[in-house]
C-alpha positions in Angstrom: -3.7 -2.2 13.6 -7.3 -2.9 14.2 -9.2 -6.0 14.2 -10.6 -5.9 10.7 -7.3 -5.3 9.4 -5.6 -8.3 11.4 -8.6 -10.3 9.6 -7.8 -9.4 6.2 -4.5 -10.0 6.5 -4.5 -13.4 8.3 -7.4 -14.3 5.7 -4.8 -14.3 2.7 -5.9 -10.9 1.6 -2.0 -10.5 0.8 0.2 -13.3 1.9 3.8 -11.5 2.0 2.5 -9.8 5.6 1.4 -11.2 8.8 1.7 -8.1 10.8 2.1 -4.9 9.1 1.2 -1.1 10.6 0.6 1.2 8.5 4.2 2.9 7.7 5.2 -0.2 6.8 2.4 -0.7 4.5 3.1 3.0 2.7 7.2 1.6 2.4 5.8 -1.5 1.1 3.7 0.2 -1.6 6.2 2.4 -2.7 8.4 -0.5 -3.3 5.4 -2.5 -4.9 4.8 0.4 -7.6 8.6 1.1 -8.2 8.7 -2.7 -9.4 5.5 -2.6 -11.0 3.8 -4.8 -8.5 -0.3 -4.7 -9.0 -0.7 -6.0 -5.4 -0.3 -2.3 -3.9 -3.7 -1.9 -4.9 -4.7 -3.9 -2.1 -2.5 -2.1 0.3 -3.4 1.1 -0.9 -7.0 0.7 -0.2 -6.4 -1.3 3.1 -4.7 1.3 4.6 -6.2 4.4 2.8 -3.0 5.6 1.6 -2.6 8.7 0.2 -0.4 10.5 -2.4 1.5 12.4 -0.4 2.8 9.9 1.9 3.4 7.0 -1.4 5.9 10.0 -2.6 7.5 10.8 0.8 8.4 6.7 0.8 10.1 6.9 -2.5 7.7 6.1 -4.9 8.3 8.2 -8.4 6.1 10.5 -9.2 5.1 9.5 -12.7 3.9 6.2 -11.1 1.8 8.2 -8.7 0.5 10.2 -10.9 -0.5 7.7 -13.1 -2.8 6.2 -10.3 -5.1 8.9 -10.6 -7.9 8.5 -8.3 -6.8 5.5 -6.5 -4.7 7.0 -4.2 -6.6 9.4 -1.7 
């Protein structure tokens, strides 16, 4: 994880995670959109994920799809 990222995190950009890489980010927004969590926006635009590795981490893909351009 690079420095910027270390910043944001230890900033209180999202308090659940001190240390997080990113395959633990994309399990972590899967998890966030099956609950209906809106704090996987800020994941998903940390880490730049995409749509193809959301659906590999179990997210549905309604939910996905329903992201639209969010999701790379």
């Amino acid at each position: 994880m690079g420095k910027a990222k270390k910043r944001s995190l230890h900033l209180g950009i999202n308090d659940r995670f001190s240390k997080l890489s990113r395959s633990e980010a994309v399990k972590a927004v899967a998890d966030m959109l099956n609950n209906g969590d809106n704090d996987a926006y800020a994941l998903i635009t940390l880490f730049g994920v995409t749509a193809e590795e959301v659906l590999e981490a179990g997210a549905s893909y309604e939910t996905v799809a329903g992201l639209g351009n969010i999701l790379l």
